[in-house]
N, C-alpha and C positions, 0 to 999 in steps of 0.2 A: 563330248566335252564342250566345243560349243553351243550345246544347248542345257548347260552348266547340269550336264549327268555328271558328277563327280565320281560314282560307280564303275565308271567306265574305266581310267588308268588311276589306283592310288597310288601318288609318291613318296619314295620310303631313303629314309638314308640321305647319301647326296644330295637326292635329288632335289629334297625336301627344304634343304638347308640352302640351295639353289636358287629355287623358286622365292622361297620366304625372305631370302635377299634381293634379290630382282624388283620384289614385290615394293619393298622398301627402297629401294635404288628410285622406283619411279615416283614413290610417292613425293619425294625427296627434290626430284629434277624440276628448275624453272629457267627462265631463259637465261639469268643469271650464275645458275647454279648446274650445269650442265654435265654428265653421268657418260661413261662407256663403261660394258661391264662384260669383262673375254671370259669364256666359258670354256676350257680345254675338257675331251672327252674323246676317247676312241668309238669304235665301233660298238652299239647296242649298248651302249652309255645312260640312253635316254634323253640325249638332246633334243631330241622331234617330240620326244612327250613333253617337258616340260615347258619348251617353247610354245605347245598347241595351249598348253594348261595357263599359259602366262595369256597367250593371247584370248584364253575365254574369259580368262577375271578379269582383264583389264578393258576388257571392249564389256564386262559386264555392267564398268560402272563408268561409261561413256565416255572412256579415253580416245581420242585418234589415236588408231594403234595398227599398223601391220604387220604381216610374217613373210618376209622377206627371201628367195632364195636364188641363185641365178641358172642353176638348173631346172628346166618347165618339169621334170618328168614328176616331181613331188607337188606342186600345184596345181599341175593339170590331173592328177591320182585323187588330192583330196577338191578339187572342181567337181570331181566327174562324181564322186562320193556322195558330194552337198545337193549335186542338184535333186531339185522337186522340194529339200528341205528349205535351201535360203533361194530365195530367189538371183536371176545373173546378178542384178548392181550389188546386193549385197556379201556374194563371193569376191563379186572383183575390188571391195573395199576391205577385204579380209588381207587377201593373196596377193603378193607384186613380187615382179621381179627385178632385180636389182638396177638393172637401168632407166630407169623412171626418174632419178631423183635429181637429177642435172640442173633442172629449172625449177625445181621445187622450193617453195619460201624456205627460209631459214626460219627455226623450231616451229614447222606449221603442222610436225605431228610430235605426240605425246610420247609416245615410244616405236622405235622400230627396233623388230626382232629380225634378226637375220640366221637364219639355223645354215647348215653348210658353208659358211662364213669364209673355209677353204678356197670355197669357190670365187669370190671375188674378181672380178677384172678389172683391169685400169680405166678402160672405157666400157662402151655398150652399144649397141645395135648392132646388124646384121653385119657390117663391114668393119666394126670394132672401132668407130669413130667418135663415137657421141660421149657428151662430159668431158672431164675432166680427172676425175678418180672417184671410183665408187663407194670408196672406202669414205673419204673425206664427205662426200657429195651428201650420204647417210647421215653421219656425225651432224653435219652441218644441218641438217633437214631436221632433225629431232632433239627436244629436251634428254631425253634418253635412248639409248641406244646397246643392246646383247648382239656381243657375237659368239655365237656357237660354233667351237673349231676343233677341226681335226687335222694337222699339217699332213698328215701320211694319206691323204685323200686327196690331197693335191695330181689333177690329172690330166693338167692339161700344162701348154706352157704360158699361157695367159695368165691364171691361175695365180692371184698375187695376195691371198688372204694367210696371210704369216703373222704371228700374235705379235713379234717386236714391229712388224710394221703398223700393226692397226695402234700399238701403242705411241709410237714414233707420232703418226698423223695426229693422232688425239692431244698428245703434248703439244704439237705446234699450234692449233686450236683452242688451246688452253682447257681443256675439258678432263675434269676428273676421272682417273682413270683404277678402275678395279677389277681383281682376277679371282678365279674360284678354276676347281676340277671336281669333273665328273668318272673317278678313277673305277666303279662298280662296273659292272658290265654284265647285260642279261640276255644279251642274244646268244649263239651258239651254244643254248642249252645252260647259258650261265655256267659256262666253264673257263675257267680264270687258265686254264695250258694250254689252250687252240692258242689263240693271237700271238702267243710268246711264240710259241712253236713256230706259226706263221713269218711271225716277222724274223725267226731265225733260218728258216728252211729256205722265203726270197731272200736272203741277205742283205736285210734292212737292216737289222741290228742284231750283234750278238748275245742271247738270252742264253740261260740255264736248260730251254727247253729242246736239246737235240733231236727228240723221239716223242712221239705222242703215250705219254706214259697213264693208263687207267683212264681216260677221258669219255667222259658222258656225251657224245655227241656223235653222228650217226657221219665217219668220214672216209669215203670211200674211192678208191682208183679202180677206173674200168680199162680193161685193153680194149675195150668195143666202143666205140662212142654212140654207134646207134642202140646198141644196150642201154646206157644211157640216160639218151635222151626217150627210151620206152618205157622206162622207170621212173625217169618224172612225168610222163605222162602219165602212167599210173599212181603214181601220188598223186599227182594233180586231182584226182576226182576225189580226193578225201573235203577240198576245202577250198580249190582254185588257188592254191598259194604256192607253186611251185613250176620254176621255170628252168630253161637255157639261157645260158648266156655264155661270150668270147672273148676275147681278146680282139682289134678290131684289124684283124690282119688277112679280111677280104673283101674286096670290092661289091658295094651294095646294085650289084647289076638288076638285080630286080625290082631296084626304085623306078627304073622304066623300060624296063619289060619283065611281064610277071611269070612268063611261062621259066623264067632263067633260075637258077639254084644260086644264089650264093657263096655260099659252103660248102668245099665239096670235099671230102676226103675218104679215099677208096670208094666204097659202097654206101658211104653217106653223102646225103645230099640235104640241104635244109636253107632257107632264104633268113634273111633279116627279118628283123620285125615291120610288115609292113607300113607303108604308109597310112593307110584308114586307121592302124593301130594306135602308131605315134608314140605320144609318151603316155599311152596310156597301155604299154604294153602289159605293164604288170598284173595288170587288172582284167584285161578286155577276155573274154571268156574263151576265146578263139585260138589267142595268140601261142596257148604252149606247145605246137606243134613249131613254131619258128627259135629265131635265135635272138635275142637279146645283146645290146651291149653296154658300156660303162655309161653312156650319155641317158641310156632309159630304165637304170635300175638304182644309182646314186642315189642315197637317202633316202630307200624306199628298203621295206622287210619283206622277206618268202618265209617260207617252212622250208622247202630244199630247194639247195640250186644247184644244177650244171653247170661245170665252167670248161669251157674246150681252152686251152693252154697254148697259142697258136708258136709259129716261127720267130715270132720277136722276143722270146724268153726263152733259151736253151742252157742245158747245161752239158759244161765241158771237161772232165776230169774234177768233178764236186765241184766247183764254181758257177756260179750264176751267170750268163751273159746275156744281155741287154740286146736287141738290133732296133734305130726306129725307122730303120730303111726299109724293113720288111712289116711295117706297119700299112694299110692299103691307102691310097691314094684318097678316097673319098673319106677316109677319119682328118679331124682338122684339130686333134690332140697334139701334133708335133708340127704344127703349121707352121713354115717357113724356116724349117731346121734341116731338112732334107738333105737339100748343097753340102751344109755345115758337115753333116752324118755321115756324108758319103766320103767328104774329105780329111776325115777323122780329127777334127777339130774337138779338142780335150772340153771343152766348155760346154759345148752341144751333146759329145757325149753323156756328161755326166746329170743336166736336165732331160735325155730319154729316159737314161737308167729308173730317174728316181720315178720320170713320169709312168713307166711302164712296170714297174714294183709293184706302187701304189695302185695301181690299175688294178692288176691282180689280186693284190690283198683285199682291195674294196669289193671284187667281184667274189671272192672265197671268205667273204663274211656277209654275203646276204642272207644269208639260212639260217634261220633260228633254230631247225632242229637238224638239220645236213647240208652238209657238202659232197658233191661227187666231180670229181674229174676228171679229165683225158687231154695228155699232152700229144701234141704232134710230131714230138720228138722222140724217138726211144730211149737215148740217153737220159732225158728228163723223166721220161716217165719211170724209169729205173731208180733214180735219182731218189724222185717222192716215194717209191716202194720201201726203199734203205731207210728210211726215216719215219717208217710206224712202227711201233712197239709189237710186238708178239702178245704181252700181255693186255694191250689195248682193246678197247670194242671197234675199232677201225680196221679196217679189211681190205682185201685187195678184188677186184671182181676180174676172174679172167671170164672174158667173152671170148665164144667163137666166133670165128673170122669166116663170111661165106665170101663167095663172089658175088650173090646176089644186090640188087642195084636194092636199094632203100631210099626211098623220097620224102623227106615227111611234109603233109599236105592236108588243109585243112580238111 
């Protein structure tokens, strides 16, 4: 798309009526005349297409224009894509991420596009100190300004991209402010009962969808987890589009020392995505013998994923329970909530809750043509069993349980 192949994603529908506003929103925006324009869209929506398609028209005809995200693992995906085609300077005036903008002139660029827009924090850099609000900071930096959101992707507690707030800031700025949705959805097989189901099965919201009733889409519980992740290995060599990934409820020991497992449960054993990897796990040709998590697959597509279901998400007599104590120490998703969690402080719990939902949902909607999972829990995993249809194409995979030790190694 960047090198204006239109061929490559046509947009249809929403999408189209989307873009073709956007399109017009910028042509429209001057310093006087200034434009915010919120995009709601769940999962496999199309926000990442249409935001790439916005920013090839609009850098076609020599706007300042960026795409904007504060997750690396989608920038550093499409970095590593581009090279050889654009060269560095002209990737890194493509790609930024959201903390940049602090000192940035006011409307010194034409459009920023901000896709995961979720993601937002109030500050930026490594310590969480720099700026001001990044929300405002963007607005403030450009004639116009897309944010692509999904509130249920919300995953961390930093995490301050909420549509009434990006509205809230934009009024106080005086900047015209416009909404649209991206209500289609074409990932999992473009099956419109996964997500409901999904979001009724964590106890996000109560849907119509108890049971996965007739659903096109390849969704499956294994009692083996190294079963598994041997089966996404073997998809994997159809296409390299299929991984593991967890919930982040074990310590990354082997960021410094490599001979150490990460993951260990019974006869499984498997390490994090390593460091040479980074956020470039999804891609790197290497990586699908590791584990994956929310911080390196976020706004990024597979064909199947593995999701291990860890200790922080059980269920108790059909209820969902949340833990983010049982969350590991080196994830910084519930950073400074711990004290709060342990001392059951109703306020803390109900930000893990939704943080740890969301986790999950975003990680069992990375497959565009499957899902496979394995809880750590047997009640849970019983749980998910009660809730597929008989007449469904989704299945249950019983693995045999050896004692044999299983390592997986590149």
């Amino acid at each position: 798309m960047l090198k204006h192949n239109k061929k490559e994603f046509t947009l249809i529908d929403d999408q189209k009526l989307v873009y073709e506003k956007a399109l017009e929103l910028a042509r429209k925006s001057t310093e006087l005349n200034k434009n915010v324009f919120i995009v709601e869209g769940g999962p496999g929506t199309g926000k990442s297409v249409v935001a790439i398609n916005l920013l090839s028209e609009l850098t076609s005809k020599g706007d300042n224009v960026r795409y904007i995200t504060k997750n690396a693992a989608p920038r550093k995906v499409f970095e590593a894509k581009l090279a050889g085609v654009f060269n560095a300077t002209r990737i890194r005036n493509l790609f930024s991420s959201s903390d940049i903008f602090y000192n940035a002139e006011i409307n010194s660029y034409s459009t920023l596009i901000v896709d995961e827009a979720h993601r937002l924090n109030k500050q930026g850099g490594f310590y969480g100190n720099v700026g001001e609000n990044q929300i405002k900071e963007i607005i403030n930096a450009s004639k116009f300004s897309i944010f692509f959101i999904d509130e249920d992707q919300r995953v961390t507690v930093k995490d301050i991209g909420r549509k009434e707030y990006i509205k809230e800031i934009a009024s106080e700025l005086g900047v015209n402010i416009f909404e649209d949705q991206l209500p289609s959805q074409f990932r999992c097989n473009g099956d419109d009962g996964y997500l409901p189901w999904l979001d009724n099965i964590l106890q996000i919201r109560e849907t119509a969808n108890e049971i996965l009733e007739s659903i096109n889409y390849d969704f499956k519980i294994y009692d083996d987890v190294s079963l598994m992740h041997n089966e996404i290995i073997s998809l994997n060599k159809q296409n390299k589009r299929s991984r593991m990934v967890a919930g982040y409820c074990w310590k990354w020991i082997s960021k410094n020392n490599p001979n150490l497992k990460d993951i260990v449960i019974g006869a499984y054993k498997a390490t994090w995505n390593l460091t040479k990897h980074g956020q470039v796990f999804l891609i790197h040709p290497e990586s699908v013998t590791e584990v994956g998590c929310i911080h390196t697959c976020q706004g990024l597509d597979l064909d199947y994923v593995g999701v291990i279901v860890g200790p922080d998400l059980i269920v108790r007599n059909g209820k969902i329970i949340t833990d983010g104590t049982k969350r590991a120490s080196t994830d910084r998703s519930l950073w400074g909530l711990t004290q709060q969690l342990r001392n059951g402080e109703p306020n803390a719990l109900v930000t893990a809750d939704m943080i740890i939902k969301n986790t999950y949902r975003t990680l069992m909607t990375r497959g565009m043509k499957g899902c496979y999972i394995f809880c750590t829990d047997p009640e849970t995993q019983q749980y998910f069993k009660e809730r597929l249809s008989k007449n469904s194409n989704t299945t249950v995979q019983y693995g045999s349980k050896s004692g044999e030790s299983i390592s997986f190694d590149k």
